[in-house]
PDB file with one MODEL, atoms N, CA, C and O in Angstrom:
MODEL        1
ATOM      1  N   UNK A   1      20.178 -12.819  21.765  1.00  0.00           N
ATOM      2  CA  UNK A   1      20.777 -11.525  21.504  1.00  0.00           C
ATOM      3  C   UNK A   1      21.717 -11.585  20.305  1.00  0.00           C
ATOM      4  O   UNK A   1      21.740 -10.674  19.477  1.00  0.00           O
ATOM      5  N   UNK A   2      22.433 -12.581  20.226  1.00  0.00           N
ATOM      6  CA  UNK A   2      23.689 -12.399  19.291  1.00  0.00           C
ATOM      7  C   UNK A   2      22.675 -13.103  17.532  1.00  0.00           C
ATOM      8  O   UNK A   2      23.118 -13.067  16.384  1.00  0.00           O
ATOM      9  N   UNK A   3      21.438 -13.598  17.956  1.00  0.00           N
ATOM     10  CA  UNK A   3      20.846 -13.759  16.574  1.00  0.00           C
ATOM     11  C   UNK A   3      20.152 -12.368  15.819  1.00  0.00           C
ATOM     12  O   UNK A   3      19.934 -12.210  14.618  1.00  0.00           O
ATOM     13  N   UNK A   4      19.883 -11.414  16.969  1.00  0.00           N
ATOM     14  CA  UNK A   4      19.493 -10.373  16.717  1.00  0.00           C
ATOM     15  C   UNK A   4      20.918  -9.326  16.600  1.00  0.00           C
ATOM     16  O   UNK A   4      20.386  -8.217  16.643  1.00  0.00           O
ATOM     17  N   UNK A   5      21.806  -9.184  16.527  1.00  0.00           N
ATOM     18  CA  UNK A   5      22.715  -8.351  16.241  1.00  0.00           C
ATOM     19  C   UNK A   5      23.119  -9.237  14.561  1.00  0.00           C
ATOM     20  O   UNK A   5      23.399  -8.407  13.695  1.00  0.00           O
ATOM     21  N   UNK A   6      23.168 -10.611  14.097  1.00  0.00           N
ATOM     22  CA  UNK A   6      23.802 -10.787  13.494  1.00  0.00           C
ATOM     23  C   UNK A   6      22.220 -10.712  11.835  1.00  0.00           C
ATOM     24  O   UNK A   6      22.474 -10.780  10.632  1.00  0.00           O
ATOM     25  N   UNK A   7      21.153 -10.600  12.315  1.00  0.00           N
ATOM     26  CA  UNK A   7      19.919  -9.986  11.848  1.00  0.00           C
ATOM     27  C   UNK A   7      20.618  -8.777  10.895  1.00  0.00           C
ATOM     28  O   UNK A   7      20.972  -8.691   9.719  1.00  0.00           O
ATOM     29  N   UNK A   8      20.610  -7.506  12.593  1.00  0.00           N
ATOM     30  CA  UNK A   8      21.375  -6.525  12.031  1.00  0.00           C
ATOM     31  C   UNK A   8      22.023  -6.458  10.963  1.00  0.00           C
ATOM     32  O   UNK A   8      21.599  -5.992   9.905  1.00  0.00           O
ATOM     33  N   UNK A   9      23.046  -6.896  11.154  1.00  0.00           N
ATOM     34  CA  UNK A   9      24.532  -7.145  10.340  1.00  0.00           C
ATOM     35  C   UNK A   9      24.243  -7.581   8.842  1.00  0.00           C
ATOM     36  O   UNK A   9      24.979  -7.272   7.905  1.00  0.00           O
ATOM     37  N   UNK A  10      22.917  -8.445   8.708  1.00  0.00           N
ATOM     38  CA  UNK A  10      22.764  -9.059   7.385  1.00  0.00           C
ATOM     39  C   UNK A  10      22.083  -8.094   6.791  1.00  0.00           C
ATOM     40  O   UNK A  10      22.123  -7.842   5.587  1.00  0.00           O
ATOM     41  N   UNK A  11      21.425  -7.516   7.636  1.00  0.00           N
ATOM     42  CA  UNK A  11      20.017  -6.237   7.079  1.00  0.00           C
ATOM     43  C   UNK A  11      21.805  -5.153   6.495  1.00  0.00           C
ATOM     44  O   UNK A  11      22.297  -5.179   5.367  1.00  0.00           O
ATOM     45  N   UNK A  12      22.131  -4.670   7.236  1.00  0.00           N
ATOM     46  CA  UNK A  12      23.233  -3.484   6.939  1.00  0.00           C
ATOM     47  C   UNK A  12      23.680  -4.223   5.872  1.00  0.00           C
ATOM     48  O   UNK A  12      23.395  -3.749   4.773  1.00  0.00           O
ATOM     49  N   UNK A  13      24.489  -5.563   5.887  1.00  0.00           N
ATOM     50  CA  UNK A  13      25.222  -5.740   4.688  1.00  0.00           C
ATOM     51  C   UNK A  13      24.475  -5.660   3.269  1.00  0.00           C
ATOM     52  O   UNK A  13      24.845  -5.047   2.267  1.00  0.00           O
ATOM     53  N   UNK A  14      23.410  -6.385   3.436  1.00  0.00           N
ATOM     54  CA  UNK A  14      22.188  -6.044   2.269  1.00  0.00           C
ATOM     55  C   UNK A  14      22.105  -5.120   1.538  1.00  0.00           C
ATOM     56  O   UNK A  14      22.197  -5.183   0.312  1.00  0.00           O
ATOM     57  N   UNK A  15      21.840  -3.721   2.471  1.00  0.00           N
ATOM     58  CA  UNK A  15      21.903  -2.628   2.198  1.00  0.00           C
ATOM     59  C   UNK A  15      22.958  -1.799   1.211  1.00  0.00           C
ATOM     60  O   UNK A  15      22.573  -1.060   0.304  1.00  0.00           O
ATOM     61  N   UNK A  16      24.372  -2.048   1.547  1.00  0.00           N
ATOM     62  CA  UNK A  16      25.539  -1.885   0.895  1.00  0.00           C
ATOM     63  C   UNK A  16      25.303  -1.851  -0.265  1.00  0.00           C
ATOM     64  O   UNK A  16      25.017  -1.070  -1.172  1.00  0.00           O
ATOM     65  N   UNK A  17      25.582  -3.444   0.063  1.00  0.00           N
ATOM     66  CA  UNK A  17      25.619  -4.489  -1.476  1.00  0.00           C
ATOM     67  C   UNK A  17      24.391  -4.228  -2.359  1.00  0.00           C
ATOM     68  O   UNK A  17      24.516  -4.694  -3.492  1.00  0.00           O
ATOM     69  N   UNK A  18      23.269  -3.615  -2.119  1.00  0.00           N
ATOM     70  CA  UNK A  18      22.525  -3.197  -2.909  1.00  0.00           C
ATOM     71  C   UNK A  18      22.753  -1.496  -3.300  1.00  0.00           C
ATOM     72  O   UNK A  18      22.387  -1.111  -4.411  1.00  0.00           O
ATOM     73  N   UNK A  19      23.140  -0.890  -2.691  1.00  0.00           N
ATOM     74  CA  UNK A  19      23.880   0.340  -2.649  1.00  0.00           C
ATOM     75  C   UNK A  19      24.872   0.341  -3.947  1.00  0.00           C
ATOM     76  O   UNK A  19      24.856   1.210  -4.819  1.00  0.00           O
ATOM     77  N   UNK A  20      25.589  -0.602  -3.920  1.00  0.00           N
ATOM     78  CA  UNK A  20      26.718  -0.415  -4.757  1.00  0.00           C
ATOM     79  C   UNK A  20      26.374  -1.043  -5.662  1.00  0.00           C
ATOM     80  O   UNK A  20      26.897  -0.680  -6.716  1.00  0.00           O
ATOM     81  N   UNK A  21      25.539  -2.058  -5.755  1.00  0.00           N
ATOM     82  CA  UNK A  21      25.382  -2.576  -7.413  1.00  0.00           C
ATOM     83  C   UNK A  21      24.433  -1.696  -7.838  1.00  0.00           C
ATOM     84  O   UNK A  21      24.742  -1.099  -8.870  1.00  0.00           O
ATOM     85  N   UNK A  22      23.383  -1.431  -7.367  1.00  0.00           N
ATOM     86  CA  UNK A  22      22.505  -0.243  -8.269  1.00  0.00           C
ATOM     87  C   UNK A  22      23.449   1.215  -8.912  1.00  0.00           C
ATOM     88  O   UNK A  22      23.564   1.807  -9.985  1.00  0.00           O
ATOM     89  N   UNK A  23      23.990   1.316  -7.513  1.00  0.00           N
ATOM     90  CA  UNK A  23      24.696   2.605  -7.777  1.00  0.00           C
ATOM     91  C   UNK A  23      23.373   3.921  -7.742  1.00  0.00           C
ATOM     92  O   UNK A  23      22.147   3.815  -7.710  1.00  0.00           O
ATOM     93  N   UNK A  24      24.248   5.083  -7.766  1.00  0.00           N
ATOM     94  CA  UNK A  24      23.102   6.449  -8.112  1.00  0.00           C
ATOM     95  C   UNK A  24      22.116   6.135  -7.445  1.00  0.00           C
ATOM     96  O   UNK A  24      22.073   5.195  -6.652  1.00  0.00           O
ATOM     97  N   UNK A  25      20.872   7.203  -7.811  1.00  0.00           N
ATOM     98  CA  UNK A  25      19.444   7.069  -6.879  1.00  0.00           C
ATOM     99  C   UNK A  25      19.749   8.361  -6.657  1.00  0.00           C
ATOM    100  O   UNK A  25      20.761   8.971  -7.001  1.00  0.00           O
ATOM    101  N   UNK A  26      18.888   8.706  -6.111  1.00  0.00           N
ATOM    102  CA  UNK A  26      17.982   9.778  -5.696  1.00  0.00           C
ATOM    103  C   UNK A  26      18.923  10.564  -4.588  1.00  0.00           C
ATOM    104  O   UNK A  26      19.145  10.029  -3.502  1.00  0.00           O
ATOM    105  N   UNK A  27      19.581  12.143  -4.992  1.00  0.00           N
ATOM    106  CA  UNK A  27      20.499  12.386  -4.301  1.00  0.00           C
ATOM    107  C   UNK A  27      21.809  11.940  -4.351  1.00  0.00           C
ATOM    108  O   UNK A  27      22.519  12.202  -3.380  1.00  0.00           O
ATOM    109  N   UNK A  28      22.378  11.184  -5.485  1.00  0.00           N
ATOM    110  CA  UNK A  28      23.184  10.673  -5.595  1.00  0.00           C
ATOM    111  C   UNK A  28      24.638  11.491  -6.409  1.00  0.00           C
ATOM    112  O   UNK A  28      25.773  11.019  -6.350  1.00  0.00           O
ATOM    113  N   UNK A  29      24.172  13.165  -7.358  1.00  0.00           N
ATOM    114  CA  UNK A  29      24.766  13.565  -7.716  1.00  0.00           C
ATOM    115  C   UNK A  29      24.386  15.063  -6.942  1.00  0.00           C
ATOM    116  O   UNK A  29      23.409  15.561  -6.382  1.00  0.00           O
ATOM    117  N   UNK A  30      25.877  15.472  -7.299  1.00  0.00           N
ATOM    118  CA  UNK A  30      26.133  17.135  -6.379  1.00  0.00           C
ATOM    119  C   UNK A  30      25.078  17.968  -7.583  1.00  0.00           C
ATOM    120  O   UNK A  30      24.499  17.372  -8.492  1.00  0.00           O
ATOM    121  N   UNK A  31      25.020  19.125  -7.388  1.00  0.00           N
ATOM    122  CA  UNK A  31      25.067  20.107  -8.339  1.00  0.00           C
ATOM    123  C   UNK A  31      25.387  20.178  -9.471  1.00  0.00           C
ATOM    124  O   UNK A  31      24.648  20.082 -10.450  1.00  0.00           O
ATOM    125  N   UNK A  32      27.515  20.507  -9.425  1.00  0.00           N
ATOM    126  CA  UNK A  32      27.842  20.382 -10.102  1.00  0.00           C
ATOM    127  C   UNK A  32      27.804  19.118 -11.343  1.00  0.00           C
ATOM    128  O   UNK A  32      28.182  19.245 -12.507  1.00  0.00           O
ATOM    129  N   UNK A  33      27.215  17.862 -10.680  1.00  0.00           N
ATOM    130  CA  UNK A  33      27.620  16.994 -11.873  1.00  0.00           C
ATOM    131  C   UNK A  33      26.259  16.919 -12.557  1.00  0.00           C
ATOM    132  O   UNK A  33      26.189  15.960 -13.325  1.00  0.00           O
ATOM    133  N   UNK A  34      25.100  17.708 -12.484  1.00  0.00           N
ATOM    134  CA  UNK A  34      24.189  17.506 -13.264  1.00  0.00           C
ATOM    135  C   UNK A  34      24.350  17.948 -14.769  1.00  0.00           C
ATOM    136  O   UNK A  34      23.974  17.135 -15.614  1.00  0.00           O
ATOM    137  N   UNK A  35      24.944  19.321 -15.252  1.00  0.00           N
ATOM    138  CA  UNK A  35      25.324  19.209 -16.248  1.00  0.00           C
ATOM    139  C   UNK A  35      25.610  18.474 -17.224  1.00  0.00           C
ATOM    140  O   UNK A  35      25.081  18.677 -18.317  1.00  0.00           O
ATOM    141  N   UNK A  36      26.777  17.164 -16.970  1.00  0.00           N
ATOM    142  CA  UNK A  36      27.626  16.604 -17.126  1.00  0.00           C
ATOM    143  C   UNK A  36      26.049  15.251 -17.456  1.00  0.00           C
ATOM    144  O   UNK A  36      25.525  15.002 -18.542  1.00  0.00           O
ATOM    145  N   UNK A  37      25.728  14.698 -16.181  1.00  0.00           N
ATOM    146  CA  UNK A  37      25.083  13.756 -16.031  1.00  0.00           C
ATOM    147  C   UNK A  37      23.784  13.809 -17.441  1.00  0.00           C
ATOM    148  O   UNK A  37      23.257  12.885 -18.060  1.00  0.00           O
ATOM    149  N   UNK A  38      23.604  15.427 -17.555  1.00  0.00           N
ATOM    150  CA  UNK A  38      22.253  15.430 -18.735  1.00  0.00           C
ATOM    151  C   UNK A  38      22.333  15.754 -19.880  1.00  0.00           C
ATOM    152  O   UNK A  38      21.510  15.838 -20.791  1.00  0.00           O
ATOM    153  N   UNK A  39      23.946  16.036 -19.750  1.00  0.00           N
ATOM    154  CA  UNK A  39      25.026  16.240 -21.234  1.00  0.00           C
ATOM    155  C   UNK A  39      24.417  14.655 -21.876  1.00  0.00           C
ATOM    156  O   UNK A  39      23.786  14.561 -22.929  1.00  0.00           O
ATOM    157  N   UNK A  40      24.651  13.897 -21.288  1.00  0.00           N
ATOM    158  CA  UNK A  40      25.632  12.489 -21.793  1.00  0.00           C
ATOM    159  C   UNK A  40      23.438  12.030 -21.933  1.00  0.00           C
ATOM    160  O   UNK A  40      22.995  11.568 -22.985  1.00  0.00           O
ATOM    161  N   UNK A  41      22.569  12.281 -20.793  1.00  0.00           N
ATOM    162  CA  UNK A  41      21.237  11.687 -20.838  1.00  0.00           C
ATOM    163  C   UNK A  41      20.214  12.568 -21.922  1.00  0.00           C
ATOM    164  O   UNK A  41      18.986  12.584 -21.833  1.00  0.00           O
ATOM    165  N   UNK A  42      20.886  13.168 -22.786  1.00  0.00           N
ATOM    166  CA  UNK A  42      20.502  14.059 -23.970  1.00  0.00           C
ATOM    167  C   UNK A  42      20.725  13.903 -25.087  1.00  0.00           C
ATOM    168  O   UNK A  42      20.051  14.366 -26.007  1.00  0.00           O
ATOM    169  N   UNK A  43      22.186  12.896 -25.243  1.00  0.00           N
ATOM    170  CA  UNK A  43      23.134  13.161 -26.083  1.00  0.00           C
ATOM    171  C   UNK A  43      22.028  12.949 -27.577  1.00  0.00           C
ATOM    172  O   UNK A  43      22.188  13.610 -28.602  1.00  0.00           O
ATOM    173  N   UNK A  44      21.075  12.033 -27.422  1.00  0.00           N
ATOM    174  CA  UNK A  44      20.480  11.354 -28.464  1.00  0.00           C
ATOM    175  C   UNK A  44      19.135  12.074 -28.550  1.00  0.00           C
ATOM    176  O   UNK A  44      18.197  11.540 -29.143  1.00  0.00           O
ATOM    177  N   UNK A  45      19.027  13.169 -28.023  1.00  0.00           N
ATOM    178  CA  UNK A  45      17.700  13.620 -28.334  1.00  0.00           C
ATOM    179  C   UNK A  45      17.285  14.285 -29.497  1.00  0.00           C
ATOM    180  O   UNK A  45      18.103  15.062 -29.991  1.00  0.00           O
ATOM    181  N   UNK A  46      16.146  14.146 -30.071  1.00  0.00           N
ATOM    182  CA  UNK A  46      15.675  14.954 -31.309  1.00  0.00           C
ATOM    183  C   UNK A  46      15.567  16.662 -31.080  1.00  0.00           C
ATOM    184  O   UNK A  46      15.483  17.639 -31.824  1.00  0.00           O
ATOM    185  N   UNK A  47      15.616  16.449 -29.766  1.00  0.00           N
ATOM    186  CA  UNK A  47      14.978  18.590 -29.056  1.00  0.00           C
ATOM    187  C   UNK A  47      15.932  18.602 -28.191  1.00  0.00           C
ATOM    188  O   UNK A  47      15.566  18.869 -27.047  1.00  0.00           O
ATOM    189  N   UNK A  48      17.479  18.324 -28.405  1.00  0.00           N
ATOM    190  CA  UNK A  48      18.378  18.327 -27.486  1.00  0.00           C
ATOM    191  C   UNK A  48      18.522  19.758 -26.537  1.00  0.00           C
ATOM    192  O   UNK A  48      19.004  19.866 -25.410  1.00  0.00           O
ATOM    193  N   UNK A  49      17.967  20.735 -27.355  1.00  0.00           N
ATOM    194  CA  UNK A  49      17.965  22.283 -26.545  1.00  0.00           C
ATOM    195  C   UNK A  49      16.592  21.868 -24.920  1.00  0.00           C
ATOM    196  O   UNK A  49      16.883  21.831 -23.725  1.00  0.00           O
ATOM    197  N   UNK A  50      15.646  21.708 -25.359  1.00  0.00           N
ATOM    198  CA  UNK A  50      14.563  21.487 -24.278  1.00  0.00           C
ATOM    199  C   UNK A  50      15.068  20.195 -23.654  1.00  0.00           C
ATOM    200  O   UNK A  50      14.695  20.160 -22.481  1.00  0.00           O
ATOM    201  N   UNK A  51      15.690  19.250 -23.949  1.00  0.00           N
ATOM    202  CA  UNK A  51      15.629  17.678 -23.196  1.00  0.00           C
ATOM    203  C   UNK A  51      16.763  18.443 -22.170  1.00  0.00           C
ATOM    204  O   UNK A  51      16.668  18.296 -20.951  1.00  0.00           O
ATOM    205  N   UNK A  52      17.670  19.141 -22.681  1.00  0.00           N
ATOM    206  CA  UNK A  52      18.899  19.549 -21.588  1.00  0.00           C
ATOM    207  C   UNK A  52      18.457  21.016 -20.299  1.00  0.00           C
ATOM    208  O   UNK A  52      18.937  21.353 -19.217  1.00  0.00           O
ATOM    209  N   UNK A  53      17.315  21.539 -21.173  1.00  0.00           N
ATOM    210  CA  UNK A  53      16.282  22.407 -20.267  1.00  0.00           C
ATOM    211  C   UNK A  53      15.845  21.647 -18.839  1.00  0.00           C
ATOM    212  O   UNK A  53      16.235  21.749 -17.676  1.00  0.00           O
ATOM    213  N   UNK A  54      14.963  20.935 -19.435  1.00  0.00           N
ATOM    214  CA  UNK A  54      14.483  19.422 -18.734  1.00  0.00           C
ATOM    215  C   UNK A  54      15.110  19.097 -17.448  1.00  0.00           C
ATOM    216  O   UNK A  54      14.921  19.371 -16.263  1.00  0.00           O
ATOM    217  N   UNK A  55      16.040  18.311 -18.243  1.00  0.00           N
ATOM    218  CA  UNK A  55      16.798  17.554 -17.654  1.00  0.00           C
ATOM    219  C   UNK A  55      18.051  18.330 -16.141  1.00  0.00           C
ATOM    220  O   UNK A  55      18.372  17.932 -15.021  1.00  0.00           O
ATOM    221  N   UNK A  56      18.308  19.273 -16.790  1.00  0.00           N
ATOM    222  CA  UNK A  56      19.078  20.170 -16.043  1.00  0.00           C
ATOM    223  C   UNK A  56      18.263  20.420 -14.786  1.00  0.00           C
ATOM    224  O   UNK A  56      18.724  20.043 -13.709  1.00  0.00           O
ATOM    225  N   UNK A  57      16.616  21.272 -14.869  1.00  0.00           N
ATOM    226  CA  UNK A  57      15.501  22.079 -13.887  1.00  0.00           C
ATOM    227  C   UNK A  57      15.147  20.554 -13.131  1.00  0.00           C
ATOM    228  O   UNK A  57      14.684  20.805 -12.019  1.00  0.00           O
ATOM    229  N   UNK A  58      15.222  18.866 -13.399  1.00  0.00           N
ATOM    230  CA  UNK A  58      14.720  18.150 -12.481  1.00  0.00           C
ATOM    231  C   UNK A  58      15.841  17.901 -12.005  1.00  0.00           C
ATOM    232  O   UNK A  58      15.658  17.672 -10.809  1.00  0.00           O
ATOM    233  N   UNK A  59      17.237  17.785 -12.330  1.00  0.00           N
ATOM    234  CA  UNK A  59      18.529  17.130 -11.689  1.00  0.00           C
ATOM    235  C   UNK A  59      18.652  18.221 -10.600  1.00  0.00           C
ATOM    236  O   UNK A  59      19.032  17.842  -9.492  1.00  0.00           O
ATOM    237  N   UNK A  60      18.333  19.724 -10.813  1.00  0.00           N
ATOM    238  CA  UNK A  60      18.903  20.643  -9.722  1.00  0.00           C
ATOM    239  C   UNK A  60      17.579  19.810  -8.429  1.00  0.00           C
ATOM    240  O   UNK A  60      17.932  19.122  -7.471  1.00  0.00           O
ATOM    241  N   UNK A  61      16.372  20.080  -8.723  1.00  0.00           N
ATOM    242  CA  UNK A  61      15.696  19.459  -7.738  1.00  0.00           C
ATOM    243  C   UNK A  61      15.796  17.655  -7.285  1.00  0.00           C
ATOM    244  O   UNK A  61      15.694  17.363  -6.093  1.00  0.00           O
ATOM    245  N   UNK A  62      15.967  16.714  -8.180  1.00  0.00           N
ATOM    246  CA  UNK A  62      16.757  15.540  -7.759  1.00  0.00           C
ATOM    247  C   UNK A  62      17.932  15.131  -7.256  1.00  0.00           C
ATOM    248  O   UNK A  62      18.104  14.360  -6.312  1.00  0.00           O
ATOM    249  N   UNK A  63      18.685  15.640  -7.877  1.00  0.00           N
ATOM    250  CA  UNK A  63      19.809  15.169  -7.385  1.00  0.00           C
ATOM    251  C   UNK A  63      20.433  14.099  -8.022  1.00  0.00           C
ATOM    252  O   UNK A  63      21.436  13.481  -7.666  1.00  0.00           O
ATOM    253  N   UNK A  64      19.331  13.864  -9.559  1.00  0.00           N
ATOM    254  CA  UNK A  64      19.770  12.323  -9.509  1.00  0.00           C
ATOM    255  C   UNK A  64      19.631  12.279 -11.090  1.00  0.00           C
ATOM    256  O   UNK A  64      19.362  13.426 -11.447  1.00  0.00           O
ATOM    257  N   UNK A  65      19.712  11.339 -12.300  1.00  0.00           N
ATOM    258  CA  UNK A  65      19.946  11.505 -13.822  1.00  0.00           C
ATOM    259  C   UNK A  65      19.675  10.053 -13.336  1.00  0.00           C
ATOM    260  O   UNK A  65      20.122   9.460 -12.355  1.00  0.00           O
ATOM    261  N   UNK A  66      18.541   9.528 -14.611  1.00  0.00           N
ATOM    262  CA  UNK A  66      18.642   8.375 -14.777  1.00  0.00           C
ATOM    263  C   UNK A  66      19.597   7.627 -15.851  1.00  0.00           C
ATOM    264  O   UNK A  66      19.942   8.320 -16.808  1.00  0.00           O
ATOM    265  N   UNK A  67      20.050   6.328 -15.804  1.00  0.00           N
ATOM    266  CA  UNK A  67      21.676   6.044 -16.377  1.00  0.00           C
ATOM    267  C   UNK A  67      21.018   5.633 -17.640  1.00  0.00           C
ATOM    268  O   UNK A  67      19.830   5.347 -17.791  1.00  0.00           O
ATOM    269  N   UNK A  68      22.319   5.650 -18.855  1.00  0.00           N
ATOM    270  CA  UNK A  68      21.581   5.854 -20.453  1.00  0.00           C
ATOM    271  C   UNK A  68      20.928   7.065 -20.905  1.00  0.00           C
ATOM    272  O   UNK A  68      20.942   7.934 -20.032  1.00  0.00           O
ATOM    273  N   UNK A  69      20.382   7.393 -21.941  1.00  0.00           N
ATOM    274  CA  UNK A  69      20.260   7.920 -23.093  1.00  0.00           C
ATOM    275  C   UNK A  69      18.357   8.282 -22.787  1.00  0.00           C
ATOM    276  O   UNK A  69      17.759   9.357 -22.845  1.00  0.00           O
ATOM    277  N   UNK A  70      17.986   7.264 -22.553  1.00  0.00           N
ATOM    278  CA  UNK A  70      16.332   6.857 -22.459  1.00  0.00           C
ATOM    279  C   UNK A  70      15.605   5.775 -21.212  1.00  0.00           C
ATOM    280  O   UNK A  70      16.160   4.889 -20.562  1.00  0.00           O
ATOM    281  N   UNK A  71      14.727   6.058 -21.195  1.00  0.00           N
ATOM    282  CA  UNK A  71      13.982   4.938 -19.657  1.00  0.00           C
ATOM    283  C   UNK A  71      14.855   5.095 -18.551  1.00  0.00           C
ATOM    284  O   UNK A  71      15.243   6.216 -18.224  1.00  0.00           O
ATOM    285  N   UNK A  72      15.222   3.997 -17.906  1.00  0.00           N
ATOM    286  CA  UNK A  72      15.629   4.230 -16.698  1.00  0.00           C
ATOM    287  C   UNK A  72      14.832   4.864 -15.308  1.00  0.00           C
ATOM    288  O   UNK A  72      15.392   4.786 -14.214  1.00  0.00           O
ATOM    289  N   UNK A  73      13.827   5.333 -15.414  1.00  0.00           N
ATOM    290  CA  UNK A  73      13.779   6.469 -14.760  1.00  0.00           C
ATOM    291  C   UNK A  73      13.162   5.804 -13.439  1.00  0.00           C
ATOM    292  O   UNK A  73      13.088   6.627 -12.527  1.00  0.00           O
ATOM    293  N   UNK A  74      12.568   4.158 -13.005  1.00  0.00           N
ATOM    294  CA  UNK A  74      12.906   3.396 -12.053  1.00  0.00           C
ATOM    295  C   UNK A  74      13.950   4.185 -10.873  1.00  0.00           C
ATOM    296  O   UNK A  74      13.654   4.453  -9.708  1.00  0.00           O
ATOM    297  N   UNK A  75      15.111   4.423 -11.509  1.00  0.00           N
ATOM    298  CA  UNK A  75      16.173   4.843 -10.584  1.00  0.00           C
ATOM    299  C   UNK A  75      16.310   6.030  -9.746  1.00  0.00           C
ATOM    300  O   UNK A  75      17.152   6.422  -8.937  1.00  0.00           O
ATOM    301  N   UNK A  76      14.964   6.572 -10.307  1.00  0.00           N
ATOM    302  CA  UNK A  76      15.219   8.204  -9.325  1.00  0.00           C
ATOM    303  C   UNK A  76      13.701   8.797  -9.249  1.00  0.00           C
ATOM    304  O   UNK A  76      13.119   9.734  -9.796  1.00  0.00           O
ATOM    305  N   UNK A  77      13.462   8.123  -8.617  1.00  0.00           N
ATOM    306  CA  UNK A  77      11.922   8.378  -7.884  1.00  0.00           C
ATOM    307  C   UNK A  77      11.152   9.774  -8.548  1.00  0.00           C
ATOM    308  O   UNK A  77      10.195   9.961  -9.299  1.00  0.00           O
ATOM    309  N   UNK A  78      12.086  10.584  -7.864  1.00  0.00           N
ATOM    310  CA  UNK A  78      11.533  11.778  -7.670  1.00  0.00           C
ATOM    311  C   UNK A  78      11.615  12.177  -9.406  1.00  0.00           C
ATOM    312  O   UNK A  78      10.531  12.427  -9.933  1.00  0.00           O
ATOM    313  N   UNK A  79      12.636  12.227 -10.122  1.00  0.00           N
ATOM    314  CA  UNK A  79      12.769  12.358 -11.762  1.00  0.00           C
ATOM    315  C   UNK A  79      11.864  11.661 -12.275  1.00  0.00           C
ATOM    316  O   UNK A  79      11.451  12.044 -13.370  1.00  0.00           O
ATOM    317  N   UNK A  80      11.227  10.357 -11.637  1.00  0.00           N
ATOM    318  CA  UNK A  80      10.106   9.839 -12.440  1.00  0.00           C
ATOM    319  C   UNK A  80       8.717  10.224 -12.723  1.00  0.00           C
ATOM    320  O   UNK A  80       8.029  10.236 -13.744  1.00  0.00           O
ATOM    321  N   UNK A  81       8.470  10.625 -11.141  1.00  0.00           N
ATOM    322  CA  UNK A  81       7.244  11.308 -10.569  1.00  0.00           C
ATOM    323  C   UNK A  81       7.034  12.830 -10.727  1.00  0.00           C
ATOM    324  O   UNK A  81       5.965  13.354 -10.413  1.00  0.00           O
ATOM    325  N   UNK A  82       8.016  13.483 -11.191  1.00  0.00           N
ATOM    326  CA  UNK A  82       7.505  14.701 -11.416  1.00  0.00           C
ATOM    327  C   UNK A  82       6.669  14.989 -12.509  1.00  0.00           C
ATOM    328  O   UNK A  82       6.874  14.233 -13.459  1.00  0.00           O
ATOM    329  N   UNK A  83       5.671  15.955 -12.715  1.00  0.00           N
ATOM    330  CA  UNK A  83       4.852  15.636 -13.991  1.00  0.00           C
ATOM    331  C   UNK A  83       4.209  17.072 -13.908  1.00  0.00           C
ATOM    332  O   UNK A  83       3.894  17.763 -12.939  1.00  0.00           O
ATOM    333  N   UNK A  84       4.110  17.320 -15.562  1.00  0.00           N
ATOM    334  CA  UNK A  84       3.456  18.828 -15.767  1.00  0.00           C
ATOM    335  C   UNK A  84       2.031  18.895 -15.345  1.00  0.00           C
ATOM    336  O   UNK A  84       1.487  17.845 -15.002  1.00  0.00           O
ATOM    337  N   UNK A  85       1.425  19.915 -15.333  1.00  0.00           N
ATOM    338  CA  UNK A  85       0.136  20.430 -15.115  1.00  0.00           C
ATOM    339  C   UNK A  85      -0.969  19.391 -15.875  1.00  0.00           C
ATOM    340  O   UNK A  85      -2.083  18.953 -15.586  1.00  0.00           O
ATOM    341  N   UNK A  86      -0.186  19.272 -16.822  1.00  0.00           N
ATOM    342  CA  UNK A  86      -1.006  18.015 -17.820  1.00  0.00           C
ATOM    343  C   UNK A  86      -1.100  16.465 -17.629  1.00  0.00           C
ATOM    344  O   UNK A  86      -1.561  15.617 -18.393  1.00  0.00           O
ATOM    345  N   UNK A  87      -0.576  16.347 -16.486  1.00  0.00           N
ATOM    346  CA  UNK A  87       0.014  15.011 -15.805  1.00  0.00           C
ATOM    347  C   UNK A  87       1.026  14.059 -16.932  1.00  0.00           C
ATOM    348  O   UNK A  87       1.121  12.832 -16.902  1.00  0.00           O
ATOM    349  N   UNK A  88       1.693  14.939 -17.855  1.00  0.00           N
ATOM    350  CA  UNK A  88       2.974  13.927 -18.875  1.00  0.00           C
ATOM    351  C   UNK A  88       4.421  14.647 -17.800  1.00  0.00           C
ATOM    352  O   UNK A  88       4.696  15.670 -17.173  1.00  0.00           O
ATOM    353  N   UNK A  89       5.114  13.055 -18.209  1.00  0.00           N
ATOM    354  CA  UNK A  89       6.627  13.625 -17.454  1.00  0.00           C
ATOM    355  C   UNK A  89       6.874  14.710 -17.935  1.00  0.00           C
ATOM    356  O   UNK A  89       6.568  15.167 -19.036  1.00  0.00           O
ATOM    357  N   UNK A  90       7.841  15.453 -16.515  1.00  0.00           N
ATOM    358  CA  UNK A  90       8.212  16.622 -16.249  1.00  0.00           C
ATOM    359  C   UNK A  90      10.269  16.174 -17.423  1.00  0.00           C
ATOM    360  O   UNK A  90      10.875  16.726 -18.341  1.00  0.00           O
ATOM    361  N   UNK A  91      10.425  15.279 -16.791  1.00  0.00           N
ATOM    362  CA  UNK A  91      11.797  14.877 -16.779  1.00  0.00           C
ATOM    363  C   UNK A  91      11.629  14.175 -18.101  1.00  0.00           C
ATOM    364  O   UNK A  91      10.581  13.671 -18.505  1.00  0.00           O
ATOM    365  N   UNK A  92      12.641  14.202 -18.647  1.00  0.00           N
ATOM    366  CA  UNK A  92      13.661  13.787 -20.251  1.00  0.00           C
ATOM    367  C   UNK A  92      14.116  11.956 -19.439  1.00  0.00           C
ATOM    368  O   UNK A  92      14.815  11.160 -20.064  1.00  0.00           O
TER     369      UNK A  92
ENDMDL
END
């Protein structure tokens, strides 16, 4: 019993500690901070008017901005996987 609670305990701590070093993910920002989050994931774009279009219409449905300027997008599932009619990313 007590190898299986301390199982537990390593699985939960795992979890954390991977929690906090990744940081963000999916659901990880309110509303309000998407703005902010696709301000800064735009800053370098050539079509900064459409990348902040973009970026804004998948963060309200994610929840989530991948970190940097470019790539990233590993970090937020759903921002990765969304994709136009044409099957090219939806998300900046």
């Amino acid at each position: 019993m007590t190898k299986f609670v301390c199982a537990l305990l390593l699985i939960f701590v795992m979890a954390f500690v991977t929690q906090v070093a990744y940081g963000g993910g999916e659901g990880s920002l309110t509303p309000q901070e998407c703005p902010g989050a696709c301000d800064y994931r735009c800053s370098k774009a050539r079509a900064r008017k459409a990348c902040l279009y973009f970026c804004n219409l998948c963060c309200a449905k994610c929840l989530c901005v991948p970190s940097g300027t470019y790539g990233h997008k590993e970090e937020c599932p759903c921002y990765n996987n969304w994709k136009t009619n044409k099957g090219t990313p939806k998300c900046p």
